[in-house]
C-alpha positions in Angstrom: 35.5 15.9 -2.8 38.4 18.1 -4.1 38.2 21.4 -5.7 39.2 19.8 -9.0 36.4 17.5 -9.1 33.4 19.7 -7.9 30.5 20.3 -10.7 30.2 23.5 -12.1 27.0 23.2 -13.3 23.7 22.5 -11.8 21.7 19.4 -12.2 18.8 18.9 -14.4 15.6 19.7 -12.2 13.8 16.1 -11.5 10.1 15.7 -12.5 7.3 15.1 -10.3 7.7 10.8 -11.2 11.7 10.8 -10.5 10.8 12.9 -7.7 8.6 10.3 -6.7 10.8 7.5 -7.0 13.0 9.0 -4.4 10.5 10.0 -1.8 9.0 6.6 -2.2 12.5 5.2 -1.7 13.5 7.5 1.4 10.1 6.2 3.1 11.7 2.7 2.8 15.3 3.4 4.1 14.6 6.3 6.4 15.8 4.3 9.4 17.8 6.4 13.0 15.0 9.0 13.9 14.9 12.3 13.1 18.9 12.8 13.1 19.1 10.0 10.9 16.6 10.4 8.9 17.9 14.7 8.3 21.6 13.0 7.9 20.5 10.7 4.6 18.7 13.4 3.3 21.2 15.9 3.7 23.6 12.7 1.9 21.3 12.3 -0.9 19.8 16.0 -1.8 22.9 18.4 -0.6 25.7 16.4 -1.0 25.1 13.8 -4.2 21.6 14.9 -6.2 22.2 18.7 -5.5 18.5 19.4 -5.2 19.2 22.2 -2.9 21.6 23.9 -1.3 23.3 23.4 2.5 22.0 27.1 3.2 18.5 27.1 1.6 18.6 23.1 3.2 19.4 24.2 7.0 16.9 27.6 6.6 14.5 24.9 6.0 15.5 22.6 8.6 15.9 25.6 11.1 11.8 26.2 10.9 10.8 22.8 11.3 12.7 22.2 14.7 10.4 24.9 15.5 7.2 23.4 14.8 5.1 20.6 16.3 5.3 17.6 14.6 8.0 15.2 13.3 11.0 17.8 11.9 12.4 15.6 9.3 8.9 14.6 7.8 8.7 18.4 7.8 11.7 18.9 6.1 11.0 16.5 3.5 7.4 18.0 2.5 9.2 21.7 2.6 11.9 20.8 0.3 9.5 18.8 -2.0 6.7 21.6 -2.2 9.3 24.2 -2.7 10.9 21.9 -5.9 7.2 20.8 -6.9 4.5 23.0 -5.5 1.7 21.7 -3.7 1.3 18.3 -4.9 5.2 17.6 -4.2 4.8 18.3 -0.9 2.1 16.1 -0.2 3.8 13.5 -2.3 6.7 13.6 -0.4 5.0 13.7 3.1 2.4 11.1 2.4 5.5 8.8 1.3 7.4 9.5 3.8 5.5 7.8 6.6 3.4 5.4 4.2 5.6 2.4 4.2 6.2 2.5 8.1 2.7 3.1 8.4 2.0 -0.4 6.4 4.9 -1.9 8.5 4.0 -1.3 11.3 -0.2 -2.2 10.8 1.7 -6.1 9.6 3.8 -5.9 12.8 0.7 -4.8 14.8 -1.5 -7.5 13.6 1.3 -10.3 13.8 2.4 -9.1 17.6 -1.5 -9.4 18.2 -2.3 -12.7 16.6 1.0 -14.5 17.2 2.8 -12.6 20.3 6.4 -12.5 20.4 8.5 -13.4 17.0 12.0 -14.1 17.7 14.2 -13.2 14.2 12.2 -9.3 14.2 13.6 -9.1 18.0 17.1 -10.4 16.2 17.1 -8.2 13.9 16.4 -5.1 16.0 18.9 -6.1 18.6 21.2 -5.7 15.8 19.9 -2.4 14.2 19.1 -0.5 17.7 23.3 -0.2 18.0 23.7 0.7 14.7 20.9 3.8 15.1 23.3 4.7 18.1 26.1 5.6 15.7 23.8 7.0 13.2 22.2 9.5 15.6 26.0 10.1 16.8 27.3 10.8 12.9 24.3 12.9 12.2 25.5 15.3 15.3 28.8 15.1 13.8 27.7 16.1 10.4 25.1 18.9 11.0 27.5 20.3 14.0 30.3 20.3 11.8 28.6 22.5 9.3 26.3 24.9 11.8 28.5 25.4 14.5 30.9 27.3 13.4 32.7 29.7 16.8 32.9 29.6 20.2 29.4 30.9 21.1 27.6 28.7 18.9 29.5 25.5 20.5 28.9 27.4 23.7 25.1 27.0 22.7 25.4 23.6 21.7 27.1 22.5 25.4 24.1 24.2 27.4 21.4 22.2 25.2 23.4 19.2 26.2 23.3 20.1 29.7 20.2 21.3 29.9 18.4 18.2 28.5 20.8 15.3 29.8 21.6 16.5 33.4 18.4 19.2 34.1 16.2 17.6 31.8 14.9 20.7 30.7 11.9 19.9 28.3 12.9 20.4 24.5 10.4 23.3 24.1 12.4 25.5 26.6 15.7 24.4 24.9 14.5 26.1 21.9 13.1 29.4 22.9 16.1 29.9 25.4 18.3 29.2 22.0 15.8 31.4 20.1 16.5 34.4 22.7 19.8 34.0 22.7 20.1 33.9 18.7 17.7 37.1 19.0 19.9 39.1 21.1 23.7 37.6 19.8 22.1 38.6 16.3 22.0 42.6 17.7 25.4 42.1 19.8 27.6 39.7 17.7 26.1 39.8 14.2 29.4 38.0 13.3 29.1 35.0 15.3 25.4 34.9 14.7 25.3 34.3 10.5 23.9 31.3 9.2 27.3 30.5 6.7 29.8 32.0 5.0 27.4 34.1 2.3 26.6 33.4 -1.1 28.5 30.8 -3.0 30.0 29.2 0.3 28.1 26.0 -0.2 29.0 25.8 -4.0 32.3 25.5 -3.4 32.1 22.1 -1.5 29.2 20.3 -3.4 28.7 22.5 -7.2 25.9 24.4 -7.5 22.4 23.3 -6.9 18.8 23.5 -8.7 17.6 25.3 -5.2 20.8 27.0 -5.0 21.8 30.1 -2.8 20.4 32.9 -4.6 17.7 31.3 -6.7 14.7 33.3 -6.1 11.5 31.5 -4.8 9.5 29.5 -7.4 5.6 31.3 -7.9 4.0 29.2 -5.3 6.2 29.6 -2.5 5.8 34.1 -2.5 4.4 35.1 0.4 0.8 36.8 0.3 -1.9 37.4 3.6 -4.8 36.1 1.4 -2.5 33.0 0.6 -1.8 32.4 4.1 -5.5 32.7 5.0 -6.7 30.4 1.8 -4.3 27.6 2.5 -5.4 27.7 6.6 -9.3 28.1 5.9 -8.4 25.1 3.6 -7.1 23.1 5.9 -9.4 23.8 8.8 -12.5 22.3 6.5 -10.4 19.3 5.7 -9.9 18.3 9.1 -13.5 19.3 10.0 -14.7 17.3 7.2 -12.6 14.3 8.4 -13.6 14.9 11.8 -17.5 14.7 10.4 -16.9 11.1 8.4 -15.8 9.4 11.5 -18.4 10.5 14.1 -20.6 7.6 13.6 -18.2 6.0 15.7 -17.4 7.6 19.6 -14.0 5.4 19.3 -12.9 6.7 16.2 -14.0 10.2 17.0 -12.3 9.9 20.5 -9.0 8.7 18.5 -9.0 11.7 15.6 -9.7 14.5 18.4 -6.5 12.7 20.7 -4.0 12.9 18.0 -5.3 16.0 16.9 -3.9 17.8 20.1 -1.2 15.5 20.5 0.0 16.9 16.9 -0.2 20.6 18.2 1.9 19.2 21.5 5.0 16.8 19.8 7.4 20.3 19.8 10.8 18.3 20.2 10.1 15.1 18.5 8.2 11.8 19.9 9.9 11.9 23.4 8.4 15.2 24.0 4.6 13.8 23.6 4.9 10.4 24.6 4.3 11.1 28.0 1.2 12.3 27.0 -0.2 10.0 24.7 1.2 7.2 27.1 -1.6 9.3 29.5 -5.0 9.5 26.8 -3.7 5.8 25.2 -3.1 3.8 28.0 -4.6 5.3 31.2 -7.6 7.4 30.3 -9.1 5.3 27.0 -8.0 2.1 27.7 -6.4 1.4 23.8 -3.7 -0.7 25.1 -1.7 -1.7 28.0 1.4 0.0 29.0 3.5 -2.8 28.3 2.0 -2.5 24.7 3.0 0.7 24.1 6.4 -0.2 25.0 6.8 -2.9 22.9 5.0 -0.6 19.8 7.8 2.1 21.1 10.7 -0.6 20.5 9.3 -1.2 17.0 9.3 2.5 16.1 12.6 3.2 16.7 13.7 0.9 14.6 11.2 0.6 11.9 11.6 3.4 9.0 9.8 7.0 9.0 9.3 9.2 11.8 9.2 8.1 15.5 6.0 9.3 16.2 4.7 6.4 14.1 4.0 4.8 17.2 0.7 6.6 16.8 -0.2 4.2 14.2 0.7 1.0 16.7 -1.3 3.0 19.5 -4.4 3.2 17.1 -4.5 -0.2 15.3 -4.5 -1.6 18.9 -6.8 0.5 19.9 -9.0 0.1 17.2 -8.9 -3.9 17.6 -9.4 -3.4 21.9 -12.5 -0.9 20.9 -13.8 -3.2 18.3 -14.5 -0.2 15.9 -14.7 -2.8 13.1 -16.8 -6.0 12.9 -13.4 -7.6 11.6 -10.0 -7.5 13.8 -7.8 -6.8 11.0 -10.8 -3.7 9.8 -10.7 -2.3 13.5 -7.2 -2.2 13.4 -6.7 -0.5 10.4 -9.2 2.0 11.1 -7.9 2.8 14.2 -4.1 2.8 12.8 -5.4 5.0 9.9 -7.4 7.7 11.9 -4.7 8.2 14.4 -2.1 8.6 11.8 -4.1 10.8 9.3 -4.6 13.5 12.6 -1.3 13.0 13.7 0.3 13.8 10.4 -2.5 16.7 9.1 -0.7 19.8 11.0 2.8 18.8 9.5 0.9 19.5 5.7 -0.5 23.1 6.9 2.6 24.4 8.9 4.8 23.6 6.0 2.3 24.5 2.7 1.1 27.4 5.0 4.3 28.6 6.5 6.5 28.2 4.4 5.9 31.2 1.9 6.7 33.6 4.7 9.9 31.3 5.4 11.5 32.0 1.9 10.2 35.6 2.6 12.4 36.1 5.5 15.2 34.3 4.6 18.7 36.7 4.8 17.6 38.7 7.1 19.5 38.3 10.6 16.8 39.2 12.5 15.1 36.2 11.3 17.9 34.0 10.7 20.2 34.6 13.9 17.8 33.1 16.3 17.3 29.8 13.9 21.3 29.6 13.9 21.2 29.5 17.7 18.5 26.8 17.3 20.3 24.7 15.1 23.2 24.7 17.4 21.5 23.9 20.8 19.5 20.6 18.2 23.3 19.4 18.0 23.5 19.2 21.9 20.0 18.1 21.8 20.8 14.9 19.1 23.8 14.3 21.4 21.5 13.9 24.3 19.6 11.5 21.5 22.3 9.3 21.3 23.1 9.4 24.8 19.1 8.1 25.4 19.7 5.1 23.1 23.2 4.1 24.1 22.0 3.6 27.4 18.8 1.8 26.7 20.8 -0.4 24.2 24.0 -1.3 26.3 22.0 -1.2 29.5 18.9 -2.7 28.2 17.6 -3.9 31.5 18.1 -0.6 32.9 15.6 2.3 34.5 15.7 5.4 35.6 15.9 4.3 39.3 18.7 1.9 38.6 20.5 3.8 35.4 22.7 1.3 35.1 21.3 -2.2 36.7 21.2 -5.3 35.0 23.7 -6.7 32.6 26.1 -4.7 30.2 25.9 -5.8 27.3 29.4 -5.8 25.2 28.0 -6.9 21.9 26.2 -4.1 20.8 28.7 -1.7 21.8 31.0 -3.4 19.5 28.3 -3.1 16.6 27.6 0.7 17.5 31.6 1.3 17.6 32.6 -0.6 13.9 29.2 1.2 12.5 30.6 4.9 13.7 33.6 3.7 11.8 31.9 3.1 8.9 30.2 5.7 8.8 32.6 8.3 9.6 36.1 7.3 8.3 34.9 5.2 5.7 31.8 7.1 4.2 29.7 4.1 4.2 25.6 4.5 3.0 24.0 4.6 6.1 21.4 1.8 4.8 23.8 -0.7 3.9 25.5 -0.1 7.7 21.8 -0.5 9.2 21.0 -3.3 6.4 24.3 -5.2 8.0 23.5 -4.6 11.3 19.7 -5.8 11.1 21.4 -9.1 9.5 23.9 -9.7 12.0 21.4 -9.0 14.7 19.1 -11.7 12.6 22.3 -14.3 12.8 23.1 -13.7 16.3 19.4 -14.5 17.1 19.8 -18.0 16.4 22.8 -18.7 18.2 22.0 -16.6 21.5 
């Protein structure tokens, strides 16, 4: 965008129904992860709608690579409730994950009832490459704006290493970044600035409706009794929820699972699955561990959040424990509970926490360690593409034969022309995924 055409005015501010419209469309499209998923939004809200700035945008992203939870769900909810208050955060959040959440129940109950179905593996083969160059772009994009010297690149390269070759677990990526943002903020305030100060994301977009200096709205100031009202509030939901499902051990056993898994998922699906691959497969008994291996495959390249494979684990786990009289009402249960637990954290943290976010934001004592955050999740989403890339042109590989089995050439092709797309030729990141899952679909019947 030149300097000629850039807006100098903000948008109108959407209402609560066209704000809907997009959140229910985002839940549809919000294929590539987490650094997919953060890319498109950054596309549609920063970039094109204007919603909100690309400071007040990566403050908010900053906090929820922080928390537990699934970051870009987060981010959506934050951004939402901060437009819309209360109601447009859970609006955003609900729709968010619904339509994977429906997805994947069909998928569930078809992989069930009818085992394997040949054009959904087509079409995946043909999207898995293309979330390869997504995840790749979306470190390209968010790097290219947050990392902006030598020490934060410096950051960046340690996360990488840390993760790939040490494979340091994500939670001691962050608080090593966080300590070193802490202490460069005292040393090298310069180097340690999240941007280039007021107006600095104007000039390359226009002005925003949540633009640099625009104060926060009523319902986002920051008060101890607020903070303690919204928590109290939250704790009786879930103990309310909890309550409703004890008539059933199976159900209960599921809602108090996911419930600790939520407080454990700091660093995205990866970083729990491990555990939930534990309490899922080994210690209840929901489903096998080839199972969950074919519900992972699904999740990666179905819409919303990764850790939708929570909603796979419960509606098999429901069906296996028989929590319903009917297959389909077992499942649905069980795919319900899991996902209502898993998700209920992501609502307080944000509709909780985020009042003293806006409250700090400016301040470099705050601030610096969340820029050295959002430097080492660059090296961290490069590690993220790494992961798929080998698991897609390797895909009969393990970890004790990194590379056995055959290469396969095709996807690397399809991963390469996407990156193109993407990159040189600005192309929508659904219509390169929608492409993809159709070529995948074609190649399916001539493999």
């Amino acid at each position: 965008m030149s300097e000629t055409t850039v807006p100098t005015a903000a948008p109108p501010t959407p209402t609560l129904g066209e704000a809907f419209k997009y959140w229910l469309k985002l839940g549809f499209i919000s294929f590539g992860g987490p650094a997919g998923q953060i890319a498109m939004m950054h596309q549609d809200l920063v970039e094109r709608r204007r919603w909100i700035s690309e400071h007040r945008y990566l403050h908010a992203l900053n906090y929820c690579m922080l928390l537990p939870g699934p970051e870009a769900t987060q981010l959506a909810i934050y951004i939402s409730w901060l437009m819309h208050g209360i109601s447009g955060g859970v609006m955003a959040g609900v729709l968010f994950f619904l339509p994977s959440f429906v997805l994947l129940s069909l998928l569930a109950g078809i992989y069930l009832n009818f085992g394997d179905v040949p054009a959904v593996a087509g079409i995946f083969y043909g999207i898995k490459p293309a979330v390869v160059a997504v995840v790749l772009f979306a470190a390209w994009r968010i790097g290219s704006r947050s990392i902006k010297n030598e020490v934060l690149l410096a950051i960046a390269a340690l996360a990488f290493v840390g993760i790939f070759f040490f494979d340091i677990d994500f939670p001691w990526i962050v608080l090593g970044a966080g300590i070193l943002g802490a202490i460069g903020g005292k040393l090298l305030p310069a180097k340690f600035k999240a941007g280039g100060g007021h107006g600095a994301s104007n000039k390359q977009y226009g002005p925003a409706i949540i633009d640099d200096d625009t104060p926060p709205p009523v319902h986002a100031k920051f008060s101890w009794g607020k903070l303690g009202l919204t928590t109290g509030a939250f704790v009786a939901i879930w103990a309310a929820s909890m309550l409703a499902i004890s008539g059933s051990k199976d159900l209960y056993n599921v809602g108090e699972f996911f419930t600790k898994a939520a407080f454990l998922t700091i660093g995205g699906a990866y970083a729990v699955l491990p555990y939930v691959y534990q309490g899922a497969v080994e210690h209840f008994g929901w489903l096998t561990g080839p199972q969950m291996m074919d519900g992972l495959a699904l999740g990666e390249t179905t819409p919303g959040p990764l850790i939708m494979i929570v909603t796979w684990v419960g509606y098999l786990g429901g069906v296996t424990k028989s929590v319903a009289g009917n297959p389909v009402a077992a499942g649905i249960a069980g795919a319900a509970v899991a996902t209502f637990f898993t998700f209920l954290p992501s609502f307080l943290f944000i509709l909780a926490g985020g009042p003293l976010v806006e409250a700090t934001r400016g301040e470099l004592k705050f601030t610096a360690p969340l820029t050295a955050i959002t430097a080492a999740v660059v090296g961290v989403i490069l590690n993220l593409a790494a992961f798929f890339a080998w698991h897609t042109f390797w895909p009969k590989a393990t970890n004790a034969a990194p590379f056995g089995g055959p290469f396969d050439a095709i996807p690397v092709v399809i991963a390469i022309v996407s990156f193109v797309a993407l990159w040189k030729y600005k192309a929508d990141i659904m219509k390169v995924i929608g492409v993809c899952a159709l070529l995948g679909l074609g190649l399916s019947f001539i493999r």
